[in-house]
N, C-alpha and C positions, 0 to 999 in steps of 0.2 A: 241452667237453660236446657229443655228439653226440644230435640227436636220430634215432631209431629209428619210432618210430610215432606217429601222430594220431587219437585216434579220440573217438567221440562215446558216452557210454555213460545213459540215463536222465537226458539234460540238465547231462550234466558234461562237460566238456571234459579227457579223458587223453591226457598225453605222456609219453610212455617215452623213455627218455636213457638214455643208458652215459657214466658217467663215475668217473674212477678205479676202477678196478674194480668199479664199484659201477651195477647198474640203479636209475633213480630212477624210480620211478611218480609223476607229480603231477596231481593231479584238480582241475579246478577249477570252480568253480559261482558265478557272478558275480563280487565283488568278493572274494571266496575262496577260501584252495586247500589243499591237506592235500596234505605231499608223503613218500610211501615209499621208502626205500633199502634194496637186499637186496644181496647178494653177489651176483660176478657166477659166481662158482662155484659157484654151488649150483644152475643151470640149465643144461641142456644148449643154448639157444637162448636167442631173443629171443619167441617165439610162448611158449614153456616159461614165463616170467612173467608174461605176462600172463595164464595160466590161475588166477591168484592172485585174478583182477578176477572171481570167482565169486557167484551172486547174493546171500549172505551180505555178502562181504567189502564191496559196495557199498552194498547198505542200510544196510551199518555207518557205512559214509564217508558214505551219506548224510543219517543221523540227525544225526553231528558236524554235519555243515555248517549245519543245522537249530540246533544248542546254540550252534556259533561266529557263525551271526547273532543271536542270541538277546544272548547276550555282548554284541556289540557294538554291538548296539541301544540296550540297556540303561546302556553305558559312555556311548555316546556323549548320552544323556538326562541323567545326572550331570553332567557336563560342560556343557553347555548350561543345565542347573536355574540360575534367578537365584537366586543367593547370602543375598536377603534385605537386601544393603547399600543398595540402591535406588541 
């Protein structure tokens, strides 16, 4: 897996990789990360997908990121609830 780019986008951390023919966008935002795989044919470059990371496609990834700590907050309070066996 090679990485290609590092950038900063509204407080997420994106790296772009080529690996098997495959670009993988993976965004991350603290203990969090949502990761994208396209062909690597379907772009003429490496600048060509990250036009993907359009203001849409990020507030989209951002909201996730928003439901996946939600989740996990949540998980992780079930978890922790005493059982009641004292």
């Amino acid at each position: 897996m090679r990485v290609l780019k590092e950038l900063s986008i509204q407080g997420c951390k994106v790296t772009l990789y080529l690996w098997n023919n495959r670009y993988l966008i993976k965004m991350e935002q603290g203990y969090l990360e949502q990761t994208f795989k396209v062909d690597q044919f379907e772009f003429d470059d490496d600048s060509s997908v990250l036009r993907l990371l359009d203001e849409r496609f990020v507030e989209e990834a951002l909201g996730r990121f928003d439901d996946m700590g939600h989740s996990l907050h949540a998980a992780l309070q079930r978890v922790n609830e005493p059982d009641g066996d004292g």
